[in-house]
N, C-alpha and C positions, 0 to 999 in steps of 0.2 A: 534303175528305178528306185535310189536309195530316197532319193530326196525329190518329191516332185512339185518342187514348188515353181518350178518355169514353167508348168503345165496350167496354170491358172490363166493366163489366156489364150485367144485363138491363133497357137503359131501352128498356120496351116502349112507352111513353108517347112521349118522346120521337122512335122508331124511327115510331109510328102516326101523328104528327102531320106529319113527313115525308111520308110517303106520302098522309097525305090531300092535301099540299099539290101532291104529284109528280102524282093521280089528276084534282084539279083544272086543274094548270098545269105540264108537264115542265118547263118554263122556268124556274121559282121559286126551284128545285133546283139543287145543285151538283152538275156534267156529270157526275162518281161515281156519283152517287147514282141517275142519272137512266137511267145505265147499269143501275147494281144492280136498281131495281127493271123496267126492261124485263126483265130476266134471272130476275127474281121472278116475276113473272108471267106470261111464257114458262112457267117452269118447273112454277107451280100453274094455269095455266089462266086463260082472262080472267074468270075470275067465281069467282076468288081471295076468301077469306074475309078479314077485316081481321087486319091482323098486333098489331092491337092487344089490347086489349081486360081488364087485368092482367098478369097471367104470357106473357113471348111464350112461340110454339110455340119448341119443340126445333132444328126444322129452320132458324128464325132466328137464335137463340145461333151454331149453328155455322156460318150464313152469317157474323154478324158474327167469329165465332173463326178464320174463313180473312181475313176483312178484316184483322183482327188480326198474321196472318202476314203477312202482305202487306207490312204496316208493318215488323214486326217484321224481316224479309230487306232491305227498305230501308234502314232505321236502324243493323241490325248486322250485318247478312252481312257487312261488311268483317274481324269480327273472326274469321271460319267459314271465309277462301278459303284456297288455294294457292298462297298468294303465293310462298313462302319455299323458294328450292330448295336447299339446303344443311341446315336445321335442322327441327325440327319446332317448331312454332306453339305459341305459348304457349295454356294451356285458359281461355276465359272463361266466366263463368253468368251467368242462365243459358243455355243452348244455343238452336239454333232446332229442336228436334226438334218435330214437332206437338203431342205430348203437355203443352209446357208452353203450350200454346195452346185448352184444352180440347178437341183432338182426339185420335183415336185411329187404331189401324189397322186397325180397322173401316169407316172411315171412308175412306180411302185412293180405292175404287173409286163413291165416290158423285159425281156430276155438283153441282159449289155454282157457284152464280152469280156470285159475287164475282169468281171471276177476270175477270168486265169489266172490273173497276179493269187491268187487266193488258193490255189490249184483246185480248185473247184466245176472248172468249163463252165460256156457259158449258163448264165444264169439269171433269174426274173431279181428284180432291184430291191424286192423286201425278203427276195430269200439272204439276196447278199448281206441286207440291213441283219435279217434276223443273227446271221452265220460273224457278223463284227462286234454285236451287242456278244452274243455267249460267248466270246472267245474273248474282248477285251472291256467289256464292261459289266461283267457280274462279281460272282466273289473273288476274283483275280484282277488285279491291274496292273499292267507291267509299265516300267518306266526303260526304255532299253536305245532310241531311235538314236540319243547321242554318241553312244557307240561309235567309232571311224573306220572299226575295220569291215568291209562288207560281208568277209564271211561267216563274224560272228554273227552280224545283223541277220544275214540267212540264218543261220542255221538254227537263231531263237524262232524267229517267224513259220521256218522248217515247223520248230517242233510243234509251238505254238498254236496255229492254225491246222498244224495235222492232228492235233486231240481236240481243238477249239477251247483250251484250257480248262478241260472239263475231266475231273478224273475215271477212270476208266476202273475200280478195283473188281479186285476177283471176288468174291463169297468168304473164301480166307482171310484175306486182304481187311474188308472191312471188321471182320469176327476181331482180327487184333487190332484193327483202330479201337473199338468200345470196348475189348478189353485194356487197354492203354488208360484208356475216357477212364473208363470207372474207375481205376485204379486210383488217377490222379485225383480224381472228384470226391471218391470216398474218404481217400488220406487226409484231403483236408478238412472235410466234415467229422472226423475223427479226432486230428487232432483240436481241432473246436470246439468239442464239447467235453474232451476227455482234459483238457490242460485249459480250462477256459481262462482268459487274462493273460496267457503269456506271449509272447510277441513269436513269432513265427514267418512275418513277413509272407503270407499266404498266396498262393499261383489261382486264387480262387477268379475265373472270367478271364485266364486264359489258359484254363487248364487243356487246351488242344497243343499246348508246346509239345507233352510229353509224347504222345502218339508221334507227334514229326519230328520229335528227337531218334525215337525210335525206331523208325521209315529211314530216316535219313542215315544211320548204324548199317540198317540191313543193305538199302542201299550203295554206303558207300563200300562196305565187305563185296560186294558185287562187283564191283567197282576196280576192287585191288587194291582200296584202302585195310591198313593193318593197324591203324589206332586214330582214335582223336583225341585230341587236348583242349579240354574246357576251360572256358572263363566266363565268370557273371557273377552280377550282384546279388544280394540278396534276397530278391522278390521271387519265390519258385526253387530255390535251393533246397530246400526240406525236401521236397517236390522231387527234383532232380536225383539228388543224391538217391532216395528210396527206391523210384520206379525207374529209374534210366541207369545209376549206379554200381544198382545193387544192395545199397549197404540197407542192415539188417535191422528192420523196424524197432527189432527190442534195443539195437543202440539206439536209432534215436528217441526212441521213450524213456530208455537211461539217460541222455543227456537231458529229458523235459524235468524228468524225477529228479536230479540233479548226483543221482548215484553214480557218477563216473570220476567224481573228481576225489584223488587220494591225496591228502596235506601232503605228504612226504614225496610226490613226486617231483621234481626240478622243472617241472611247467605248469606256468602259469594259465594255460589255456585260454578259447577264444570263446564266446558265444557260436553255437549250433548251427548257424545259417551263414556263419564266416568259413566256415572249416572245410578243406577240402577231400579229395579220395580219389584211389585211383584202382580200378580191378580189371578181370579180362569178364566178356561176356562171350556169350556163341548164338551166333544169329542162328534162325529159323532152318536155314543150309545150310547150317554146322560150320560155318565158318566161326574163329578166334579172332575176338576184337579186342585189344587193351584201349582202355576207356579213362584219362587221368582230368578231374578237375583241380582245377587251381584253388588254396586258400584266397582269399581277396577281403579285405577290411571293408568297413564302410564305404571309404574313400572311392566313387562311382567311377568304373571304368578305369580305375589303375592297374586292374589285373589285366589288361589288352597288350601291353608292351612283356609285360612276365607270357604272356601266353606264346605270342609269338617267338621267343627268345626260345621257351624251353622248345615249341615244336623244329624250329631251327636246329636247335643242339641236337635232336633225336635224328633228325635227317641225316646229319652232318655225321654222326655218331654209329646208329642205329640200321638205318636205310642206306648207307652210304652214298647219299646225295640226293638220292630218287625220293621228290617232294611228292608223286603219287602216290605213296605207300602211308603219307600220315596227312588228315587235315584239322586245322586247327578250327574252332567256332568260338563264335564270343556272342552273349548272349548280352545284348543289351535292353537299358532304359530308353524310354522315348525323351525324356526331359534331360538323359544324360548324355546319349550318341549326339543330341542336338546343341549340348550347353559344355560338354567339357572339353578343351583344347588337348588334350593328351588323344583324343580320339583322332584327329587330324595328324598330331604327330606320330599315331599310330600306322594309319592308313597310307601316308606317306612313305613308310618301308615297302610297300606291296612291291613295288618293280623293281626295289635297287640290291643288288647282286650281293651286300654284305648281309641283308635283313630281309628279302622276300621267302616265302614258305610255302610256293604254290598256291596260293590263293585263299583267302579264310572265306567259313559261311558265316556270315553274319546273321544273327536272328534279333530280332527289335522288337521286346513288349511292349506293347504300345498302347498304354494305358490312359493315353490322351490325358492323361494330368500329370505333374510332379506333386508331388507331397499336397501340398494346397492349390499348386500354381497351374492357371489353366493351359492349354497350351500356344494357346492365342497369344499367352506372353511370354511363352515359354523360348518363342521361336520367330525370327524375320521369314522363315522359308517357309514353304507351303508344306513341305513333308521335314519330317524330323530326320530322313533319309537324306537329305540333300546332299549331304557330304560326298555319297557314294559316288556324285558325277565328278570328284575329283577325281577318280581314279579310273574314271570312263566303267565302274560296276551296276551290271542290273541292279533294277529293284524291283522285286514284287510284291505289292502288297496285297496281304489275302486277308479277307473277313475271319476274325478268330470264330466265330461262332463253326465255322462248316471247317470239321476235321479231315475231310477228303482234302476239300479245296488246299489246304495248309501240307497236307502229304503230298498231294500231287506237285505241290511249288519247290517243295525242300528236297525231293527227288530230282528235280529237273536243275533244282539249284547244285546238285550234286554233280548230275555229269554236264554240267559246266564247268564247274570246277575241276571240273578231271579232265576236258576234255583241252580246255584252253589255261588252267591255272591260275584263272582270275577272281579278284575277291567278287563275294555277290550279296544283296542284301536282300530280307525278307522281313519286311514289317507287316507285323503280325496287329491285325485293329482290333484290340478287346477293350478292356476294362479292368476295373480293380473293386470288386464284390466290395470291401471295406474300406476303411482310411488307410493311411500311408503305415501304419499297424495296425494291428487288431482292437485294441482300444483307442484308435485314433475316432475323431467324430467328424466326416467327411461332409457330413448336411452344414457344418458351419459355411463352407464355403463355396459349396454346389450342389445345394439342392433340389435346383430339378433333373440336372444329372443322376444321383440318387437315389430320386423317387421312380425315375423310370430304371433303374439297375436293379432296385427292388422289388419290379413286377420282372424281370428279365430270366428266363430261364436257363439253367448253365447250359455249358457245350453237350455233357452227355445226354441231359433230357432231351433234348433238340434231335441229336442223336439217334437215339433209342425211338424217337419218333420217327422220324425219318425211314429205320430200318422198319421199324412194324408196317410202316405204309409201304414202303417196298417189297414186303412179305420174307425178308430175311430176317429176321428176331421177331420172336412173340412176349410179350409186354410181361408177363412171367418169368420169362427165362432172364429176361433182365434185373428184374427185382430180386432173382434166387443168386445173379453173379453177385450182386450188390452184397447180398447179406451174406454169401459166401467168404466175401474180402474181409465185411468187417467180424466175421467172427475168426481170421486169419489176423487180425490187427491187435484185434479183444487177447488171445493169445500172446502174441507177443509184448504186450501191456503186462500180462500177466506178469510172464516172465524175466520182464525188468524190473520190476517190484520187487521182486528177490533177488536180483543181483547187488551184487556188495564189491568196489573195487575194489581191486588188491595193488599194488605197484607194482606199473609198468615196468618191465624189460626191453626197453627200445632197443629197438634193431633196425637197421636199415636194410633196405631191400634194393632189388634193381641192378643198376649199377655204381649203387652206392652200398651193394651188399660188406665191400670190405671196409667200409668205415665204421667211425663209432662214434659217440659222443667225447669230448674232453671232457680233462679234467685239472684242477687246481694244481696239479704237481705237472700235467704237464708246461704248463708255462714257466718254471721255474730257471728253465735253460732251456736253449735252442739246437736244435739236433747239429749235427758236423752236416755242411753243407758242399764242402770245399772240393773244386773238379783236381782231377789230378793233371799236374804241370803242361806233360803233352799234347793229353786231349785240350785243356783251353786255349794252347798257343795254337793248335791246330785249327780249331775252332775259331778262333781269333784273325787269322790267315786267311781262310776260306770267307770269312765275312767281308773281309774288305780288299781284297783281291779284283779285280773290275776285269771283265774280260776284254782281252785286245780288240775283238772285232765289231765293239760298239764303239759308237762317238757319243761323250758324255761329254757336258756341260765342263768346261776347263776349272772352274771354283769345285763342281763335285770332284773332281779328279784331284786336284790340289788336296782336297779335305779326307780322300780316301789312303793317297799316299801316307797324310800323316799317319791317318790310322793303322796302314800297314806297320808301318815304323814304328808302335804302340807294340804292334806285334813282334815283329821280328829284330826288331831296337834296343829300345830304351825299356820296355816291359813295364812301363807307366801308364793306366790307364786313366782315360777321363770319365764323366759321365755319363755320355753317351754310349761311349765303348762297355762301363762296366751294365749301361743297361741290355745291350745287345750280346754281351757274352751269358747274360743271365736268359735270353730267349736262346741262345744258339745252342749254348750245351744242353738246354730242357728238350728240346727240339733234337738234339742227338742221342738223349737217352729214350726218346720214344712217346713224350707226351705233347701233345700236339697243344698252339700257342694262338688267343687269337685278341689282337687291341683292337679296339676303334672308339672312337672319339671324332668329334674334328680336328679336322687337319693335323690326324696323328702323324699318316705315312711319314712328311716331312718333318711333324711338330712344331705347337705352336712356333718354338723359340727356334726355328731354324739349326734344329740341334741334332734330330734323329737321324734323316734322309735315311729310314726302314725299303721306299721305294724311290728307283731313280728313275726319272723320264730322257730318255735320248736324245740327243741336242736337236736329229733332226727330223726327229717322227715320234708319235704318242706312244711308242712301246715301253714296254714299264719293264724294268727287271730289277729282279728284290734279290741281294744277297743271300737272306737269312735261308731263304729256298735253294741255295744252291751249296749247301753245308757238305751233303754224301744222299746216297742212294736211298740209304735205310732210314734218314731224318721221318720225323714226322711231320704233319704239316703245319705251318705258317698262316695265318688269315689275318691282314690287316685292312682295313675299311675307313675310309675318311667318312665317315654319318652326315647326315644333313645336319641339319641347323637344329637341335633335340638333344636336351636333358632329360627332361621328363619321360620324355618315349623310350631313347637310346639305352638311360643308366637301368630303365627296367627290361628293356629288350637283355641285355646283358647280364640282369641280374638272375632271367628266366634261362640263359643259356648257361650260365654256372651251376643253375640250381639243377637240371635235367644229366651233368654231368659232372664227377667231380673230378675225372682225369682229363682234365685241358685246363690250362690256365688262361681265364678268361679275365682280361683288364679293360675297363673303361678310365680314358684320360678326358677332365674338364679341359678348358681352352685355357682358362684359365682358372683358378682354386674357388672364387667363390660364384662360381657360376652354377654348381651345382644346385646350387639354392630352388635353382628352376625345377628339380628335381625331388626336393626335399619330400616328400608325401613319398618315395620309394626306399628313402632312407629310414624314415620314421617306422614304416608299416610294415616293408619286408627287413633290410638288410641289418637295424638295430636288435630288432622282434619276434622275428619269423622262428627262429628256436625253441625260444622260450612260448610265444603260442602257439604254433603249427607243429614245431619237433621237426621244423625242415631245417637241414644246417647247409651254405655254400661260400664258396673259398674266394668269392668275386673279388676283384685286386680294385681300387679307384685311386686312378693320380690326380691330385690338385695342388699344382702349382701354386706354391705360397712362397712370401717373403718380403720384407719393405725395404723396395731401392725408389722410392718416390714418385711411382705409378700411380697413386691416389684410393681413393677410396674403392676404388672396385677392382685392382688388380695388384694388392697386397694381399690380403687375407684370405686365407682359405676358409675360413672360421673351425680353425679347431677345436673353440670352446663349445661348438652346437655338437658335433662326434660329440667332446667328450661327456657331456651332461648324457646321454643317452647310451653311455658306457654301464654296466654291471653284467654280473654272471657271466663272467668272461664271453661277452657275446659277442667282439671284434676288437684288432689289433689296430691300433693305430700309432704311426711310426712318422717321425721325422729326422731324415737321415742326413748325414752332415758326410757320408764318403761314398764312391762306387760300388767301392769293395761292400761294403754294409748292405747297401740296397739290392746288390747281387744277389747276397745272401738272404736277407727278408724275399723276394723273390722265390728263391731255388726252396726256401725253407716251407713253400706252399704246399710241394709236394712231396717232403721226408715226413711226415708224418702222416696216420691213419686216422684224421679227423681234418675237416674243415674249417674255417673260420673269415670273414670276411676280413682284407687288409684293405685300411686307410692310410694312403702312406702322402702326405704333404712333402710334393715332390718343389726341386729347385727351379730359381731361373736362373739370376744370376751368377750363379756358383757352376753353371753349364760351362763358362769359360772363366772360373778362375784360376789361377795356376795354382793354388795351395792346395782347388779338391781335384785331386785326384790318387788313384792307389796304384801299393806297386804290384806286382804279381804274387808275390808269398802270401798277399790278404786274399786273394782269389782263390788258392790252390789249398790250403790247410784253415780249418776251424768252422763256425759258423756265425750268424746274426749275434751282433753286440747287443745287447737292449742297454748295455750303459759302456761310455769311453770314460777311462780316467783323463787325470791332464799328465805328460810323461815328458813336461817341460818344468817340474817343479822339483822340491824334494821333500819330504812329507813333513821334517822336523821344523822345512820353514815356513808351514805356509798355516796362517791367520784366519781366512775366510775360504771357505767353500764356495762356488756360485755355480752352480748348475743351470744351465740353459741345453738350448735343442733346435736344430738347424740351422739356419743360416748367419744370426748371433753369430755364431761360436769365430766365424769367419774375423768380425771385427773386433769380437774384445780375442782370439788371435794375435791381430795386427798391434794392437794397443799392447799387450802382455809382451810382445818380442821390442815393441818402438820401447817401452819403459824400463825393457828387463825386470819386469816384476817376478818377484819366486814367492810372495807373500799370500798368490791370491789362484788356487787353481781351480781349473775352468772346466768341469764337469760336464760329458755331454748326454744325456740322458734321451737315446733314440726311439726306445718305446716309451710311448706314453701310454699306451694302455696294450693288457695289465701293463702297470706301473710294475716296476722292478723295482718294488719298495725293501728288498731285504740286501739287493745287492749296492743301493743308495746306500743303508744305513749301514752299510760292512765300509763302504768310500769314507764316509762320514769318521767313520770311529777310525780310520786309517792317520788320519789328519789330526792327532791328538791333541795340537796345540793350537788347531782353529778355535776361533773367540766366536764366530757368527757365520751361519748356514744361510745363503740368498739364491732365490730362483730368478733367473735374470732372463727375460723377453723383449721382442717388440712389437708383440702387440699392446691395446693400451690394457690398465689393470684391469679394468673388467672383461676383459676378452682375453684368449691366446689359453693356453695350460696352464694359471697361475687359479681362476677360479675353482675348478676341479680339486689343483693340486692343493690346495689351503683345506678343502674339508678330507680329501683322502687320506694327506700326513697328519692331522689333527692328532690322532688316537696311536700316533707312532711316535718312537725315538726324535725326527725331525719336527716336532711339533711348534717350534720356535722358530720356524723357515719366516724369514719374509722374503719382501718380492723387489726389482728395481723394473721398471716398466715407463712406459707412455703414460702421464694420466688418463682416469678412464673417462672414456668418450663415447658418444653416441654412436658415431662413423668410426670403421675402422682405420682409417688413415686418414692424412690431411690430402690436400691437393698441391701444395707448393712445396717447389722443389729445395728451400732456401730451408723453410720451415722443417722439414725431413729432415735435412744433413743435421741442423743443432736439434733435434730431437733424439735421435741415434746417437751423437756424440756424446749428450750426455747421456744415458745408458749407459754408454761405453766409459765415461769418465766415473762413474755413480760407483760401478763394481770396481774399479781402480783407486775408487776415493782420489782420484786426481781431478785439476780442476777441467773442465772446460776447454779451456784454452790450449791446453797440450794434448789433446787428439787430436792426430793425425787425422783433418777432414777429407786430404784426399784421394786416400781409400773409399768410404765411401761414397764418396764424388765417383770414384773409378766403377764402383760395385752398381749404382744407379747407372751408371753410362753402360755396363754392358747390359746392366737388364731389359734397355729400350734396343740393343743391337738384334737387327733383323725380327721385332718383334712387328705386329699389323695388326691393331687395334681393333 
């Protein structure tokens, strides 16, 4: 009886064939049905005539026409309730009156059966009317019927219709809903008169969050939840942090005062209402709850993908897999769950096995405006929820004003959450008491919205009425909590009036208790990174070794032998080899390793095959997992179609853990772009404002073999302008060996820092990159190569360049035998290894001219950064040979390419044109389109 829309007309036929089968066998029958007709039968007597027989009787129609309402209050009551305390509901058809049910009100007082389905037994037609209004059309309305699997469908309806969606609290129960109310209600009338004009971003008109944050804690501790992981924006974070938190009102009245910031600490800090926290609290039955909100910028709903990422890594980490033990919530806007695509790309991980977390609560202020914007234009959908039907997740929306109603949903929303692991969503219908800030003027552009919010009483007054009229609280005892808090507020105001920072001693906590900040010296050299001989040949062995008793694909089998033969051979590795010896050995020392991106398993370029599929069934078997016993583990994920979502799901999983090396690879280099607002906001910044540091690795494929404008550049020069305070490495590597080592080099030290490393294409199958094993086994990360095909008394000019270059002016330097001109390859670009440049430089005593040599054009690539960073150094005279600068990063033709790069290559040779060797690059372009799928 999930769907009873074939019930709308008279199949008497079908109705009598049922019952002959119910009369034979109850069992045959679905449990509805099975109901319906004991209630039939009751009703005419056991020696009931057949309800068959043509034409049903009368009295069946309109049994089936209350089954029909039945449905009909399931499927739409949500459009009929109370939600909305400030506006009136918009009208939809048609209605659920009986009448469009072929009932009447005649009919009202007659006993129908159907209400079994209701588990009710029989019952007269306006008790059932009354008993579908309280359960699906008051302050509750569920959206749920699309649901497919039937037992969830039961078992909301179970719960649903067994309370009538009506909360049930105890005397205790409600004493901490209004203690909650006040809290939240006070703090913000506190801080509005005590800081009047500063922005605070105020929970004023839906201050009932806080109570169902707090229901929903105790709850999910019940539950067998051992933490949650927060995200939201600014609207209610004062709010949050204080009474949900914890954190101590005299901070945040030291951050109003502005007494917290000391000049001399190394962070630059965020605004109040960005800032995040994380502590443990103990529910009401002593349970320990750790409670972490996320930093989050302005940028609405970027923190959704960081949230899921770090509750992942905790699971993964912490719980060891068991996604019951933590649940993540994300607190949104109505104008931004509805308006931002990163929430789609969010919601999208819920089922897939690299990025699901048990199911997040979703909670949705729903303030029925953005900023100015109504939400009539806010939105094509009728609910700003709509989303959630992609993932087949409840919604229920509850009237902000009634703080039961809001507990009783986020409770129910909980063991759903627990009990099925699916996301669930709870739009929350208030308001916003003021403008989009505190000095915002909201009458400019809704003012009879407004005028009626300005006679509108908050949730606690409502409240507090409510209770008096129930005879639990007396209108005294209320007004004496009130002035209890705020002389508990008054206090701590005091008390940050006198506080005076001092400099911080940052410490990290957690399980980032053994780290620490860097510093200036440490960059200066890179720690010994180098495995010893055996263990990599060993390691090396074991990775590409194929077991006999699969059948693989005859090209993977071809491609693995080589690699054996890397190993056991010639002891020459390529690129792909030096990138999987840098997971195998990390993975043998004990640190667990995890990439995704798309289409890493194989990689874009047909280079990695991390995972093999068997010629002749879907089974997958991954080398890197089959190293030894004591490895640690392997996670590789091919992601959906997500920058945006993925690079911060990633960057949330590095941050919650800094022993796992967590890498996200682009498809391609400048794809990231899609991303950019995760790069700006955490991975640049997050130090320097938050004091959060993480070691997140990102590959983007860069280099110009005549790919065009979107799959040449990775755009290095956006990394690099957003370079300072040593707040990320970014590296572009020209050998295996090198990138091993940037790699391994994430974990020999006792600090963090994000790598940006512009990884290769076509150099995947050159024969010049590759390393022998003596770079693998002793040293570590180069951040600069000399040239060690020259000799220092001969040589005229410097040109320093960095990745894939180096390959052709290479080719050019050996086709010319030039010794006049050596070719510098400078692998970290930030920090810049500017001491050990200017030691190269002064090496070269009889160079005439210092040139940084690219290809990207001059205004792109390392050349803009590098002209103001060496400015104030010895190298101050560098100039540059380049692409002129251009709009697009590359051309589109493939003609145009080759003499663009030749001459580059001819410019630093000072040879003409005409004697570069063009079909190198000819060759370098051909393999880069090899096995590449656009």
């Amino acid at each position: 009886m999930d769907n009873l829309s074939y019930l709308n007309g008279a199949n008497a036929e079908y109705i009598e064939s049922l019952y002959q089968s119910y009369t034979a066998d109850p069992n045959s029958v679905e449990f509805g049905w099975q109901k319906f007709f004991e209630g039939f039968d009751f009703g005419r007597g056991a020696d009931a005539t057949n309800v068959g027989g043509g034409e049903a009787p009368e009295h069946v129609l309109k049994e089936i026409n209350v089954l029909n309402l039945i449905n009909g209050y399931r499927q739409r009551g949500h459009l009929f309730t109370k939600t909305n305390p400030v506006r009136e509901r918009r009208k939809h058809l048609p209605t659920l009156e009986i009448e469009n049910f072929g009932l009447a009100a005649a009919d009202l007082e007659t006993v129908f059966n159907s209400s079994v389905e209701l588990g009710i037994g029989p019952a007269k037609l306006k008790d059932i009317v009354a008993f579908l209004e309280q359960t699906y059309c008051g302050s509750i309305g569920v959206e749920y019927k699309y649901l497919r699997t039937p037992e969830l469908l039961k078992w909301l309806e179970s719960k649903m219709e067994g309370e009538r969606n009506t909360p049930k609290l105890s005397n205790e129960e409600k004493m901490r809903v209004v203690k909650k109310l006040n809290e939240a209600v006070v703090f913000e009338n506190f801080l509005g008169t005590k800081f009047l004009g500063q922005k605070r971003f105020s929970l004023e008109g839906a201050e009932a969050l806080i109570p169902a944050l707090d229901a929903v804690i105790e709850k999910g501790a019940d539950l067998g939840i051992e933490e949650f992981v927060l995200g939201m924006a600014h609207r209610g974070r004062l709010n949050v942090l204080a009474n949900i938190m914890q954190k101590a009102y005299k901070d945040i009245f030291t951050e109003f005062e502005g007494r917290s910031y000391n000049e001399e600490t190394p962070f630059s800090g965020d605004v109040k209402y960005h800032l995040g926290y994380s502590t443990d609290v103990t529910t009401n039955k002593g349970k320990s709850v750790h409670l972490s909100l996320c930093p989050n910028p302005s940028h609405l709903e970027t923190v959704d993908g960081i949230v899921e990422g770090m509750s992942r890594s905790k699971i993964d980490f912490k719980y060891a897999g068991d996604d019951g033990r933590l649940a993540p919530i994300l607190i949104h806007g109505d104008a931004s769950v509805a308006g931002q695509g990163i929430v789609y790309e969010v919601i999208q991980m819920a089922g897939l096995d690299g990025y699901k977390t048990g199911g997040t609560i979703h909670l949705v202020i729903n303030n029925q405006i953005g900023f100015t914007t109504n939400y009539k234009d806010a939105r094509s959908s009728t609910y700003c929820t709509d989303i959630a039907k992609v993932t087949l997740s409840p919604v229920f929306h509850v009237n902000g004003d009634d703080a039961e109603a809001l507990v009783y949903a986020i409770n129910l929303a909980m063991e759903y959450r627990q009990k099925y692991r699916n996301d669930v969503f709870i739009d929350i219908l208030c308001y916003r008491r003021f403008g989009h800030n505190e000095s915002d003027e909201p009458k400019f552009t809704q003012p009879l919205l407004y005028k009626a919010i300005e006679k509108h009483d908050n949730p606690l007054k409502i409240y507090v009425a409510q209770l008096v009229k129930e005879g639990k609280l007396d209108a005294n005892g209320a007004k004496e909590m009130e002035k209890e808090f705020k002389a508990h507020l008054q206090t701590s105001l005091n008390e940050a009036k006198e506080y005076n920072a001092a400099l911080a001693d940052v410490k990290f906590g957690g399980a980032w208790a053994d780290m620490r900040l860097a510093t200036a010296k440490d960059f200066e050299t890179s720690p010994e990174t180098g495995v010893k001989k055996t263990t990599l040949l060993e390691v090396a062995k074991r990775i590409t070794t194929l077991p006999k008793e699969k059948k693989f694909f005859k090209k993977i089998e071809k491609l693995f032998e080589e690699r054996l033969k890397m190993a056991s051979e010639t002891h020459v590795f390529d690129w792909a080899m030096g990138e999987q010896l840098a997971y195998g050995t990390i993975l043998a020392e004990g640190k667990r390793v995890r990439l995704s991106g798309q289409d890493v398993k194989r990689g874009t370029f047909s280079h990695r095959h991390a995972v093999l599929t068997l010629e002749d069934s879907e089974e997958e078997y991954t080398p890197l997992l089959n190293i030894s016993e004591q490895q640690a583990q392997f996670d590789i994920y091919n992601s959906h179609l997500s920058e945006y979502g993925v690079l911060g799901f990633e960057y949330g999983y590095a941050m919650a853990n800094p022993n796992a090396l967590t890498i996200w690879e682009a498809q391609f280099g400048d794809f990231f772009n899609g991303a950019q607002i995760v790069i700006d906001q955490y991975i640049a910044s997050a130090e320097t404002k938050w004091q959060r540091a993480n070691g997140l690795v990102m590959l983007l494929p860069h280099g110009y073999e005549g790919q065009g404008p979107e799959h040449s550049s990775g755009r290095i020069e956006r990394f690099l302008e957003l370079c300072a305070e040593y707040n990320m490495q970014i590296t572009n590597c020209t050998t295996p060996a090198n990138f091993f080592h940037s790699l391994r080099r994430q974990f020999k030290r006792d600090f963090r820092k994000p790598l940006v490393n512009f990884s290769p294409k076509s150099l995947l199958r050159h024969p010049l990159c590759v390393s022998p094993l003596a770079d693998f086994t002793a040293g570590g990360f180069k951040e600069v190569i000399d040239d060690a095909n020259v000799k220092a008394a001969d040589v005229k000019r410097v040109a320093f360049c960095s990745g894939k270059i180096y390959y052709d002016l290479l080719e050019a330097q050996k086709k010319n035998a030039s010794k006049d001109v050596a070719v510098v390859r400078v692998e970290q670009l930030y920090p810049t290894p500017v001491d050990q440049m200017e030691a190269i430089v002064a090496k070269y005593k009889n160079a005439e001219d210092v040139i940084w040599v690219q290809e990207e054009p001059e205004n792109q690539g390392a050349w803009p950064y590098l002209l103001r960073r060496l400015r104030k150094t010895s190298l101050n005279k560098i100039d540059v040979i380049s692409r002129k600068e251009s709009s697009s990063p590359a051309t589109g033709y493939m003609k145009q390419h080759t003499n663009q790069q030749a001459y580059i290559v001819a410019k630093t040779f000072e040879i003409s044109v005409a004697e570069v060797a063009k079909k190198p690059i000819k060759e370098t372009a051909k393999n880069a389109v090899k096995d590449i799928v656009d």
